[in-house]
N, C-alpha and C positions, 0 to 999 in steps of 0.2 A: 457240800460236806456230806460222808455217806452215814446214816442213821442206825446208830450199834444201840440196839436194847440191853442193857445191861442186867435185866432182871427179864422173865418171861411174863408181865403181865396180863390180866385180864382182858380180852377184846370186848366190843361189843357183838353181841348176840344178834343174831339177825340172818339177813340173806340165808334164807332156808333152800339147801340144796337138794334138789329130788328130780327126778326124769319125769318128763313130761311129754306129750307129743310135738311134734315138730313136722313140718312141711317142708318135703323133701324133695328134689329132680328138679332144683332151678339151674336154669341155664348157665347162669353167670359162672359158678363156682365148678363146673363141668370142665371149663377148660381154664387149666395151671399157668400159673406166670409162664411157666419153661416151655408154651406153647406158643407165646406171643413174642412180636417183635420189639416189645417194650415191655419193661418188668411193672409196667401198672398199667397200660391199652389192654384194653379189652374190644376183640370185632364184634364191631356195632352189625347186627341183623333187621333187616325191616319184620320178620317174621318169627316169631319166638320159635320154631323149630333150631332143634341144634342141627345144625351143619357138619357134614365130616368135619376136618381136619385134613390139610395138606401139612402139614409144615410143623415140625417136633423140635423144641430147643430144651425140651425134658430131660434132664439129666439124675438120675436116683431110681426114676421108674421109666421104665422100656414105653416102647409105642404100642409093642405087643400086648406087656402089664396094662397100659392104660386100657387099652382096648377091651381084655377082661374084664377091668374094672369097671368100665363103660356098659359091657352087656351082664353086670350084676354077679361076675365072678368073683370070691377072694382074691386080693393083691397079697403077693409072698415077692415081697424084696430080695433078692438075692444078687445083686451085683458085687456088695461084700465078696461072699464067697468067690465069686466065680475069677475077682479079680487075686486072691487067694493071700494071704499072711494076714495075721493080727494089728500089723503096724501096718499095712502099705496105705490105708485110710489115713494115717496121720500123716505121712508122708504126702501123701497125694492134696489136703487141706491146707499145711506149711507152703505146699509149691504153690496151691491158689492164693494162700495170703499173699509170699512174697513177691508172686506176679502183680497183685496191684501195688504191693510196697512198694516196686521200683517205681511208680509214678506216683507216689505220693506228695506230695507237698513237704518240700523241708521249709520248718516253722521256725522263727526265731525262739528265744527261752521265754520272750514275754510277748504276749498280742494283747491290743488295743481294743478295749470292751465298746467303747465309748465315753461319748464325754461326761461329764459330771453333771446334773440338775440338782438342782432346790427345790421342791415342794413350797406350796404355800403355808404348810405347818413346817418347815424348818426341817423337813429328812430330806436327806442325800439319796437317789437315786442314779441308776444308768438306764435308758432305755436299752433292751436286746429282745424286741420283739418282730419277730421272721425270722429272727438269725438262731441257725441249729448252736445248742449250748451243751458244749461237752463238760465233764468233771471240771471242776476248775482245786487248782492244789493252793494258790495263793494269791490273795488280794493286794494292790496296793493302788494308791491315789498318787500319781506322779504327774507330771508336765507331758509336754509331746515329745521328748526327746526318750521318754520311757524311763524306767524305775532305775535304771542305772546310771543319767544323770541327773543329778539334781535331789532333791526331797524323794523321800517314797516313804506315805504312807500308811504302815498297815493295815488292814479294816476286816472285817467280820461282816457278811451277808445274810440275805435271807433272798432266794429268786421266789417271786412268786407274779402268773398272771402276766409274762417275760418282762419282768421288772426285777431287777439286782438291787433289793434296797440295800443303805447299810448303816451301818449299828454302831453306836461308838464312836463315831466318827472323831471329835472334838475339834480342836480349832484346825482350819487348813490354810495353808496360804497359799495365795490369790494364782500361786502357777501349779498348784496338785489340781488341776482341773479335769482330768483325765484319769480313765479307772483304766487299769493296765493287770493282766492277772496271766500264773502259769497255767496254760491251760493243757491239757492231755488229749492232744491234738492226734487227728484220726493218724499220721505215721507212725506216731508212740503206740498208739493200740494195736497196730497190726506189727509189729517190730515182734510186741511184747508177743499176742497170739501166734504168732509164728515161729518166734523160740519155744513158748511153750507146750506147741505139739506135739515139737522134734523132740522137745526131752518131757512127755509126759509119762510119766513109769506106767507100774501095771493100773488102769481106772478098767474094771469088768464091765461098769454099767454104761463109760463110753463107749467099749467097744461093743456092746450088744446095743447102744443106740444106734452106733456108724451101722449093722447091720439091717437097719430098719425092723430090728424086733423091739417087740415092747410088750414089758411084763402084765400081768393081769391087773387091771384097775379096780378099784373099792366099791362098793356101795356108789356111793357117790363121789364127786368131787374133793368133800373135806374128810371123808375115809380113806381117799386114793394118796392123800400127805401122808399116811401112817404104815402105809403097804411098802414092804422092803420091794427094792425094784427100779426101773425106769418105768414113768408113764406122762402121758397127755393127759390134759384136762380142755375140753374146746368152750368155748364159751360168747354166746353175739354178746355186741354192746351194750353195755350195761345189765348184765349178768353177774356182777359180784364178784370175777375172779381178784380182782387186789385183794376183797376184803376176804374173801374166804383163806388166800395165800398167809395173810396176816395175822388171822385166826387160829391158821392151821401151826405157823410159827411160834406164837406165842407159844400152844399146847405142847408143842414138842422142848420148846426150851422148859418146861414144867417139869418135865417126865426127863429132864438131864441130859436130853440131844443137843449135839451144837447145830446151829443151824445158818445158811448160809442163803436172805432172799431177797433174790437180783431183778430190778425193774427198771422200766427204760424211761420214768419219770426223772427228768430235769430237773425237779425239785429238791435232789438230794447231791445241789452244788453250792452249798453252802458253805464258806473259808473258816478256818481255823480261826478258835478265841484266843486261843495260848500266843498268838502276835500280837493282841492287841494290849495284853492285861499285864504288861509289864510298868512298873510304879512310874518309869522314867521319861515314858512315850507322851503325857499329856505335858509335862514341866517342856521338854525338846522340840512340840509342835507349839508351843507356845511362842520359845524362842528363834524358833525358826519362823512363826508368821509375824512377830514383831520384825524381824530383819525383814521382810518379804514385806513389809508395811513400806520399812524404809526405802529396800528397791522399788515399789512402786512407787511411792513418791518420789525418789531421784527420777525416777521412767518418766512418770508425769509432767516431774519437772522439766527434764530432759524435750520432752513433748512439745510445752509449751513454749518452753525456751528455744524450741529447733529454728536453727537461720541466727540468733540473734548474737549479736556481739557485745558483750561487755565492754570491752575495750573502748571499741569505736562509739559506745554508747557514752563513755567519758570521757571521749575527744570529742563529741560532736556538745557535751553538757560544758568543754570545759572550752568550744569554740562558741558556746550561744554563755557563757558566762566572761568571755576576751569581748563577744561583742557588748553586752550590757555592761560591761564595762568601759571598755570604750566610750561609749555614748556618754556615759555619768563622766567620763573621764573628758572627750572631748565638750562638754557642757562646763567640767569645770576652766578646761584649758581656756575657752573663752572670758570666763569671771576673771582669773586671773591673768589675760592678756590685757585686759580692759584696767583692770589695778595695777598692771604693767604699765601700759600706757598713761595712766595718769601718775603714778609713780614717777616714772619717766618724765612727765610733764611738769610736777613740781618740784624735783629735780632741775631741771632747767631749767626752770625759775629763780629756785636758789642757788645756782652756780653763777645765774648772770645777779641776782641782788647781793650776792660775795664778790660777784668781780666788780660790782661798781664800788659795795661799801670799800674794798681793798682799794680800790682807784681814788677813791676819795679820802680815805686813811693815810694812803702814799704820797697821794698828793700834800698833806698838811702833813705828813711827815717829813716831807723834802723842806718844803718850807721853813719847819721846824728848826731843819739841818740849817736851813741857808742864815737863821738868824741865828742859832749858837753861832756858826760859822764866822758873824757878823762880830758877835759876844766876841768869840776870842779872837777875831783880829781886830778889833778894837781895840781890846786888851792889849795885843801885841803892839799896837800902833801906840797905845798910849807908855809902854815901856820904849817903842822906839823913839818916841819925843822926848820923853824922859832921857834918854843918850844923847837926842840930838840936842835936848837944851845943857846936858852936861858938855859935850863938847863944846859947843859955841861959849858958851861960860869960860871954859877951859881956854880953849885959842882968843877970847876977849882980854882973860887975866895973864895970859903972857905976852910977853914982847915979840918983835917982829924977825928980833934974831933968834927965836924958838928957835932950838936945832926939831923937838918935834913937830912943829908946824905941819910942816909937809906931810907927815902920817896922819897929822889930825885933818887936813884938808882932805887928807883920800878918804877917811872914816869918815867924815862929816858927808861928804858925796859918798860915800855907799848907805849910809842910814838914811842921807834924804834922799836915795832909789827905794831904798828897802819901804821909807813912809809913803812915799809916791804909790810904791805897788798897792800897799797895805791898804793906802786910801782907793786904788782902784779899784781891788778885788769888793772892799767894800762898800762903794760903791755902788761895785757890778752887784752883787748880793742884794744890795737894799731895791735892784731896778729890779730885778729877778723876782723876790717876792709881792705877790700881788694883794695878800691880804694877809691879816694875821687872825688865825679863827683861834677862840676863844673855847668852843666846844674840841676841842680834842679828845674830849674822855669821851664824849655823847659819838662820835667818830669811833671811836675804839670800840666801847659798847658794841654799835650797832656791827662793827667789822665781827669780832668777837658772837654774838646771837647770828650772824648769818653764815659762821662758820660751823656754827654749831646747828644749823636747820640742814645748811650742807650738807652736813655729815650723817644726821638722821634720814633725811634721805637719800642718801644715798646708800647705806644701809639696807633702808627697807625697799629700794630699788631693784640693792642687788639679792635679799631675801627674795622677792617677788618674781624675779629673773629666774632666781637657782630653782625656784618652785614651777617655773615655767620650763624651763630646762628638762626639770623632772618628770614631768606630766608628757610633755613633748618627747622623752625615751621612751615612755612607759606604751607612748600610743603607737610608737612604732616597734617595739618590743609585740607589745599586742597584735598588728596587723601582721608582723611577721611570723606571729604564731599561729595567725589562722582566726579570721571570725566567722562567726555562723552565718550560709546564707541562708533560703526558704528550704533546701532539701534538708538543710536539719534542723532546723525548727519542724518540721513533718518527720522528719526522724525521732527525734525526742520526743514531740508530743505523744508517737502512735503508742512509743515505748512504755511510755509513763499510763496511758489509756487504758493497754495491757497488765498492768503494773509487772513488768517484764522485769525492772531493778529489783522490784522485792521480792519477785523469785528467786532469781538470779541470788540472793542473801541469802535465802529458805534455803536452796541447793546448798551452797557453798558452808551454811553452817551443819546443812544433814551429811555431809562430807566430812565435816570435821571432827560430829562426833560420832560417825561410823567409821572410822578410815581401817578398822581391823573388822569388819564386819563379814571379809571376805575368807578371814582364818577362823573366825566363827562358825558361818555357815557350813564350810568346810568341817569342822570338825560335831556341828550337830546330826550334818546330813549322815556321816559317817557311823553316828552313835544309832542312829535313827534305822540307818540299814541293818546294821549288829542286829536290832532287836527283833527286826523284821525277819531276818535268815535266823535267827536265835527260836522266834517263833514257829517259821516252817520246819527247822527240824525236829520241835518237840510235835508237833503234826504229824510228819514221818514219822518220827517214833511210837506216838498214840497211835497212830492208825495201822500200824505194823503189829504193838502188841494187841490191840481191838482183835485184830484178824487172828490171833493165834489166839484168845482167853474168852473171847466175849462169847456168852450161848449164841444169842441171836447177830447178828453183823449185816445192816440192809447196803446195799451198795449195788451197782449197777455193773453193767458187763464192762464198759472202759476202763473201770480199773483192777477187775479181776483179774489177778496174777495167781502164778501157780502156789497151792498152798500143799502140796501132796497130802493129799484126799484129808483134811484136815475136818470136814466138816460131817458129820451125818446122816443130813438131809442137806438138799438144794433143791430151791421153790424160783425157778424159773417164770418171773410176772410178765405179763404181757409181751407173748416171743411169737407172735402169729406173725410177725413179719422180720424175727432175728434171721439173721443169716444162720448157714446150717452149723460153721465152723466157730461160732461164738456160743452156741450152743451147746455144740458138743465137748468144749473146752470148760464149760461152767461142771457138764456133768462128769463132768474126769473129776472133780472135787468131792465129788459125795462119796462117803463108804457102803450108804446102804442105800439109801432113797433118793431119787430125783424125780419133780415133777414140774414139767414145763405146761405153761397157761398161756392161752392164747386165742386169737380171734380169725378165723378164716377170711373173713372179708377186710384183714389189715391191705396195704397194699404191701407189691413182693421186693423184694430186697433188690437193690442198686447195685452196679460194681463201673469204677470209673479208670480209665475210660470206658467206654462201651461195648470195644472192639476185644476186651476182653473175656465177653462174652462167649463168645466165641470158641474159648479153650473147653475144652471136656472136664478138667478138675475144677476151673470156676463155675460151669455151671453145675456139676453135680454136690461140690461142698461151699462153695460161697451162697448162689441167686438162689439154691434150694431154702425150703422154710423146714421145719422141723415136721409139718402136718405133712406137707407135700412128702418127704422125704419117706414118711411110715405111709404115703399111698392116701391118706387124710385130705380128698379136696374139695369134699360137699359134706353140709350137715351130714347126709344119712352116711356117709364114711364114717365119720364122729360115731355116730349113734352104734354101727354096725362091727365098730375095730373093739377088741375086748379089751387093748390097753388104753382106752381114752374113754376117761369120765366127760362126762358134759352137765352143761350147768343150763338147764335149761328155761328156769324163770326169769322174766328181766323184770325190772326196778323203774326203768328211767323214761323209756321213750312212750309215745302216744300212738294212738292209732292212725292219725295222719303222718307221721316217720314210718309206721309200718309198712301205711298203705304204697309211700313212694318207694321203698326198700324192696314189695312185692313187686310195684311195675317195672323196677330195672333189674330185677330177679332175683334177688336175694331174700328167699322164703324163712329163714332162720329167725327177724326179729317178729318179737309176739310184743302187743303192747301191756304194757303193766298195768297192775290191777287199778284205778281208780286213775293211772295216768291218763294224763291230757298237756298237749304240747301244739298251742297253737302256729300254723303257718301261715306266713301271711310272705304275699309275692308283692312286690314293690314293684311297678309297672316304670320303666323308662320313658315308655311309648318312643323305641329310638333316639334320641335327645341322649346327648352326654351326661352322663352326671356330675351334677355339682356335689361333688366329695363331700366339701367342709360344710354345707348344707345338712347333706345327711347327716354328719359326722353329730351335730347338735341335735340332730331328732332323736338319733342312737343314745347320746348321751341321757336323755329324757327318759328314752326306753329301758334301757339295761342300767338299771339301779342298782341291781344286785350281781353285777360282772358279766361278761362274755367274751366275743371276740369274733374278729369278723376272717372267713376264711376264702384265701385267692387260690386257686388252678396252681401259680408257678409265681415264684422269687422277684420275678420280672414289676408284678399288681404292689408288691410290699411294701414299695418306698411309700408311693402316691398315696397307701391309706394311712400310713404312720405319720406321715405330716399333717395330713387331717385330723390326725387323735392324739396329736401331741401333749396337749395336756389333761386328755382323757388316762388318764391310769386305770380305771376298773376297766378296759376293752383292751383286751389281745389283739394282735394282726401278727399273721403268718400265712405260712400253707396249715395242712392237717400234719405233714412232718416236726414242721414246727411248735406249733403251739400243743404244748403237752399237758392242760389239761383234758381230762377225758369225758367229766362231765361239766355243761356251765348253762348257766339259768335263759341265756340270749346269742343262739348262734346267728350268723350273719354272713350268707353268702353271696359272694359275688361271681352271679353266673352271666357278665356284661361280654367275657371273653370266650374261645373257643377255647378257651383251657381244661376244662373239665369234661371237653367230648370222650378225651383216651384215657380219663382219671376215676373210671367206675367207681372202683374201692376206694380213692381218697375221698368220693362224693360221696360213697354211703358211709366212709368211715363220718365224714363234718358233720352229718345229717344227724346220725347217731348222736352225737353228743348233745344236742337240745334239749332244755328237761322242761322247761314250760313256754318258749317264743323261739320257732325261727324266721327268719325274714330272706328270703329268695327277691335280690336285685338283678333282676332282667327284664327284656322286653318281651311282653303278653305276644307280641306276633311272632316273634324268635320262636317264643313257646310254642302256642298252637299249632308249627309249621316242623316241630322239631322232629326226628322220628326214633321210631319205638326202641328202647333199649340203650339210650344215650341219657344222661342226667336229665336234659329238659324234658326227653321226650315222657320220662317219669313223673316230672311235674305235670307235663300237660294233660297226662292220666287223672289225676290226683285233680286238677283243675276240671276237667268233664264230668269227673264223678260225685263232682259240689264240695267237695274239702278242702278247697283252698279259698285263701280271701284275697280279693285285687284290691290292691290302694293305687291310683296313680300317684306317681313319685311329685312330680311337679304341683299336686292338688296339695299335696302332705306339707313341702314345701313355701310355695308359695300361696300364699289367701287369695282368694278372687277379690276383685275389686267391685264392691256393691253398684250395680248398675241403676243408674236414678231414671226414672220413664222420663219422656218428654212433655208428659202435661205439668209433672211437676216444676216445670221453669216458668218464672213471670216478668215479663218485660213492659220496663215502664219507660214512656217515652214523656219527655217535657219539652213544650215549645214553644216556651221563651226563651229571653237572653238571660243569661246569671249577670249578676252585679259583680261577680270577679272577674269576669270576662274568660273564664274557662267553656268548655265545650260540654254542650248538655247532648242527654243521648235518654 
């Protein structure tokens, strides 16, 4: 977020600016990036004599120019001229911008910061240390799928130390785990610097900077802010230029200037509040992390549950509840086959003691019959004597001349056949019966009771049967539905171990009462975003009117846009390694004043690919520096050009940063008054290092912040995984990590990375303000030669101001060595009573 002072206040007082002597003719700064085949190699000499030069990739100043410059003449820049019109400079820096634009990286609208952490005090961070951090316009905390699906976040930052805290955060759920942000990605910046060349109106003081003139400078430094004009201000490390730029800032917003002051600190990426502060954003992340509670518990459950079947879970409970059933069922089937069978058995019983009592019932029934039978033809017999004594009476009392005689003789012979029979049947009857029982009733009775045991059981027979019957479906019903064997009893058990079923319930009722949780989400996420794009426009709008109302407006060159000439002054911070065309674009904004601040020992401007070097307008308005450009490339240029103030007291560094800054040639730092900045060299002796080792002695050491600096991007992963949850320690390059000053710098000289990195190495060096620690090996060192990083240390080491630690002594403790008289051996020569072995 860029830093608008809305009032001009009071700075602190300090950093007193005044010219001083300086040490002048070092090698290093003799020859310009534009001479080397790398815009930060510097040729290494065994011999501190300067050496010709073969080979010129100078562009702003001739070989001729250099040349005078070189034997103590005035530099007079005139390629302006000679290439002739007021505009063709801007033309000609538009053609080098757009030449690297065509290879620029097209960026999506959001890149991926990194992931999300926790602190163990409960703040949100991202790690982004190594990684260059451009403006960033808006924050959000989304998923991996990025802020356009799903949740996003809004948030509010703070970088500091390459850590993105952030602010406000409030509740997240569980898939915002990723910080995702617009960032103003280097094809936007040269898009923008590239239109705005082409249409820069009339700016006088760019185009007397493009000329490499520059107006007369102040008294000093913080006089030279107040001087209508273009000018330089140079200043080594830790010299005060922020704080004097700051200074100089405030005063001028006092006096009613607007002022407009650009610096290449990182620290002024901090996201808009205006997304975060709307009423409805903490009630929406609420409702949106309870829904995201319940997707992750369906997830989970889901997790748990994965492979498992419900279903088959109830056939396999409802085949091991067919077979325990069974069993209790075929257990009963036998009870009541058993009460079957004797059912049955007293059944049988009573069917044959009913067929005997009936056989004997029938029996003295028949009998019964045969003596009625007897009764009435007796009866009959004695009515047929009765006829036959009538008749014989009859044919007695008549005479012999009866006329009915004759009938009465046929009657008389048919009644005595008829008494004949009567008497035979009866007789036959009386032979036939054999006895006459007297119990008939006790006969009846017992027929009667054994009909009736009969029928009870048979009854409970056939109950017994029908229950048999039914037990006997049921067990085949059962078999043919399936009983459990051993694989599901091992099925169900594992199920139930798990408690897989009560999951499986958990689910199924978080289903039921989410089943709309998806037109929910849906419509929070949506409200969520509103507020988030609702936020960044009011961003855009504050930072639009910022730039047109505010006196002071801090902001950095990526997102300077054209403002025609809107501002009064422009206080160009720390530009000793700006490119020339971001420069000259800043100072098209001023109407009266521009002064850019800077350090000659920055390292020189990049342009990618490399082969673009190559072109004549890249390298004279791109790789060109702003000092370079005005002919500026040794302290005593500084000292000796009338447009550039210099600041020549430093603050920060000690006389052992001096002393190694002098043996690799760069005479420009003087140590500060009462400074002292110990060094101490960490000896490998060869031996790899154990990172995470160190990384805990560092921690011990730099209590008050630092940061440990690698040669190249390659070193950065391997110490950030080491310092993971070290937060007070940076890792980067010196590109990187954009502190300028810190209490414990920390180099790692283990690589050939820093042989062709002069300037990045006295830039690292420089920033030390009380410890720095040099990781390499002592023989590396000793053996290195003059004019190379080590070979400055190993200066620095002969002349007794350095201190050696072996790494692995720091590391690991020696192990106390015990003499040999100390040990006492005692021997015994008996037997023990446990039968163990004596000694």
């Amino acid at each position: 977020m860029d830093v608008h002072c809305r009032s001009a206040g009071s700075l602190d007082q300090g950093c007193p600016v005044a010219y001083g002597s300086l040490r002048a003719g070092c090698r290093l700064f003799d020859v310009p990036a534009s001479l080397r085949g790398r815009s930060d190699r510097m040729p290494v000499k065994k011999t501190s004599t300067a050496a010709p030069l073969s080979r010129t990739r100078m562009q702003g100043v001739t070989r001729r120019d250099y040349l005078k410059r070189w034997s103590g003449a005035p530099l007079v820049y005139s390629g302006w001229i000679e290439r002739g019109g007021m505009t063709e400079w801007r033309q000609q820096a538009a053609s080098a911008v757009e030449a690297e634009l065509e290879h620029a990286r097209q960026s999506e609208e959001w890149s991926l910061l990194g992931p999300l952490r926790r602190t163990d005090d409960g703040d949100y961070v991202v790690d982004l240390r190594g990684r260059r951090i451009r403006p960033l316009n808006d924050i959000r905390l989304a998923g991996a799928d990025g802020p356009r699906q799903g949740a996003a976040i809004p948030a509010s930052t703070v970088f500091e130390r390459g850590l993105l805290w952030l602010r406000d955060v409030g509740p997240l759920p569980p898939e915002c785990d990723r910080v995702w942000a617009r960032e103003i990605t280097h094809g936007e910046v040269l898009e923008r610097l590239a239109r705005g060349l082409r249409e820069l109106g009339d700016s006088p003081l760019a185009e007397k900077f493009a000329k490499g003139a520059l107006d007369a400078a102040g008294e000093d430094a913080y006089t030279t802010c107040f001087v209508p004009g273009v000018h330089l201000v140079w200043g080594p490390p830790g010299s005060g230029k922020t704080h004097v730029a700051a200074r100089a800032a405030a005063e001028l917003a006092r006096q009613g200037k607007r002022v407009l002051l650009l610096t290449a600190d990182a620290a002024s990426v901090d996201a808009s509040l205006a997304a975060v502060d709307h009423p409805e954003r903490i009630g929406l992340q609420h409702d949106l992390t309870e829904l995201s509670e319940v997707d992750s518990a369906l997830h989970r459950l889901d997790s748990q549950l994965s492979g498992y079947d419900h279903e088959e879970f109830l056939a396999a409970e409802r085949r091991i509840e067919n077979g325990q059933r069974a069993a209790a069922l075929e257990a009963e089937f036998c009870r009541v086959r058993e009460r079957h069978w004797e059912a049955a058995r007293d059944l049988s019983v009573a069917r044959e003691t009913l067929r005997l009592a009936r056989r004997n019932h029938d029996r003295v029934a028949s009998e019964h019959a045969r003596r009625t039978e007897v009764r009435v033809l007796t009866h009959r017999l004695a009515r047929v004597e009765e006829r036959l004594t009538e008749i014989r009476e009859r044919m007695r009392s008549h005479s012999l001349l009866y006329r009915g005689r004759k009938n009465d003789r046929r009657e008389l012979r048919d009644v005595e056949n008829e008494r004949r029979l009567l008497v035979s049947r009866i007789e036959d009857c009386r032979q036939r019966v054999n006895m006459v029982s007297d119990d008939v009733r006790r006969l009846k009775s017992e027929l009667d009771d054994a009909q009736r045991r009969a029928d009870e059981l048979e009854r409970a027979e056939s109950e017994v049967r029908s229950q048999l019957e039914l037990l006997r479906d049921e067990l085949v019903r059962l078999h043919a539905a399936g009983i459990a064997d051993e694989s599901d009893h091992r099925y169900y058990a594992g199920c139930l171990h798990r408690n897989l079923p009560q999951l499986h319930a958990e689910r199924e009722a978080l289903r039921a009462r989410s089943k709309h949780r998806a037109a929910l989400r849906g419509r929070f996420e949506e409200r969520l975003w509103w507020i988030g794009e609702h936020g960044y426009e009011l961003r855009s709008e504050d930072e639009a009117w910022w730039w047109q109302t505010e006196p002071v407006v801090v902001s950095t060159m990526e997102r300077l846009a054209p403002t025609g000439r809107g501002f009064d002054t422009v206080l160009i911070d720390d530009a000793g390694s700006a490119r020339l065309c971001d420069v000259l674009f800043a100072v098209a904004q001023a109407r009266e004043t521009a002064v850019v601040f800077g350090d000659l020992a920055q390292p020189w401007p990049q342009v990618r690919p490399e082969y673009l070097e190559q072109l004549p307008e890249v390298g004279q308005w791109v790789l060109s520096t702003p000092f370079s450009h005005c002919g500026i490339l040794t302290p005593s240029d500084a000292y000796a050009h009338p447009g550039c103030a210099v600041l020549p007291q430093q603050y920060r560094v000690g006389p052992a940063i001096q002393a190694i800054a002098d043996n690799i040639g760069y005479m420009a730092l003087a140590a500060a008054e009462r400074g002292h900045t110990d060094v101490v060299l960490l000896d490998t002796a060869g031996e790899p290092v154990e990172r995470a080792a160190l990384a805990r002695l560092l921690v011990e050491a730099v209590e008050d912040g630092g940061a440990v600096l690698v040669p190249t991007d390659e070193q950065i992963d391997e110490w950030r995984q080491v310092l993971r949850d070290t937060l007070t320690v940076d890792v980067g390059t010196v590109a990187t990590v954009t502190d300028h000053e810190l209490a414990t710098v920390v180099i790692d000289l283990t690589t050939e990375g820093w042989y062709d990195r002069v300037r990045s190495f006295l830039s690292g060096i420089a920033r030390a303000r009380d410890r720095l620690y040099l990781l390499a090996d002592l023989e590396a060192v000793t053996s290195a030669p003059t004019g190379t990083p080590l070979g400055a240390v190993n200066a620095l080491y002969r002349q007794g101001g350095l201190q050696v630690r072996r790494l692995a002594e720091g590391l690991i403790p020696q192990q106390r060595q015990q003499s040999a008289t100390d040990w006492t051996v005692t021997v015994i020569d008996r037997a023990t009573s446990d039968g163990t072995m004596t000694g």
